[in-house]
C-alpha positions, 0 to 999 in steps of 0.5 A, a space after each residue: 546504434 544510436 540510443 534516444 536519452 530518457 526524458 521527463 516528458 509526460 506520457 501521452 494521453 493515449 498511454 493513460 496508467 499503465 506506462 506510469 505504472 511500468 515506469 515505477 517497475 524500473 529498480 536501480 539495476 535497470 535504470 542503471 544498465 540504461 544509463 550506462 548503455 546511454 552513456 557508452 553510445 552517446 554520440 562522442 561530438 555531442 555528449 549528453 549534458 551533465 544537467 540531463 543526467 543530473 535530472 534523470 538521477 535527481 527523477 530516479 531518486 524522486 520515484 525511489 523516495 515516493 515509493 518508500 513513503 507509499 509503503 511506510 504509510 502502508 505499514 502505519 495505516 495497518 498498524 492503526 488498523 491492528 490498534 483499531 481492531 484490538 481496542 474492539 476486543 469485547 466490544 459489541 459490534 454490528 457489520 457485514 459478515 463474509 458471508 454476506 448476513 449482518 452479524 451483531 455480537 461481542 468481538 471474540 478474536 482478531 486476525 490479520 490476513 494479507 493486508 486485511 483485519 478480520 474480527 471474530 464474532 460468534 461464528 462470523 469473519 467480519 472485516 473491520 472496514 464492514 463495521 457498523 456499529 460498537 456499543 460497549 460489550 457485556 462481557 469481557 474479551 475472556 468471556 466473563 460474564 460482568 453484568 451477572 
């Protein structure tokens, strides 16, 4: 049973994301058990060329590394996100509550569900990304009242 080898070929136009997609599935014990089944069936007359198997490693790495820099810019960007949040604490804020009215008042509470910040405002979520407009609060986030 022969075994084609893996290579850096682009996928076709046809198969468009969703084999990139699955192609990133692939862990390190997947693609090592290809490796190792490659190697084992190779034909012995013709053994694959250490260039190629140095490319494939070299491509593996490459996809492990972008994956790592996706998350660790996801991690940072809801970092930022959390530090936005947390500096509209009293502030006055207009946006686009869940419930689809637009809501103005002071920034009460924030809450991180998922991925997504969420402010408090009166009785209202409103997601950070639906923020309109900050205007400086009348009160702080404790609720007390500064201006009299």
């Amino acid at each position: 049973m022969a075994i084609e080898g893996v290579t850096s070929s682009p996928p076709s136009a046809t198969a468009g994301p969703k084999i990139s997609n699955r192609v990133l599935e692939i862990g390190n014990d997947v693609f090592l058990k290809l490796l190792l089944a490659e190697l084992q069936h190779q034909d012995p007359l013709a053994p694959m060329d250490n260039h190629q198997l140095v490319q494939q490693i070299a491509q593996l790495r490459a996809v492990e590394s972008n994956m790592q820099l996706t998350k660790t810019l996801e991690a940072v960007m809801q970092g930022q996100a959390l530090q936005t949040a947390a500096s509209l604490l009293g502030q006055q804020v207009e946006g686009l509550a869940e419930s689809g009215r637009t809501v103005q008042g002071i920034v009460q509470q924030i809450s991180l569900e998922g991925n997504k910040v969420h402010l408090v405002v009166g009785n209202e979520t409103v997601l950070l990304d639906n923020i309109r407009t900050v205007a400086a609060g009348r009160e702080s986030f404790l609720g007390l009242n500064l201006l009299g």
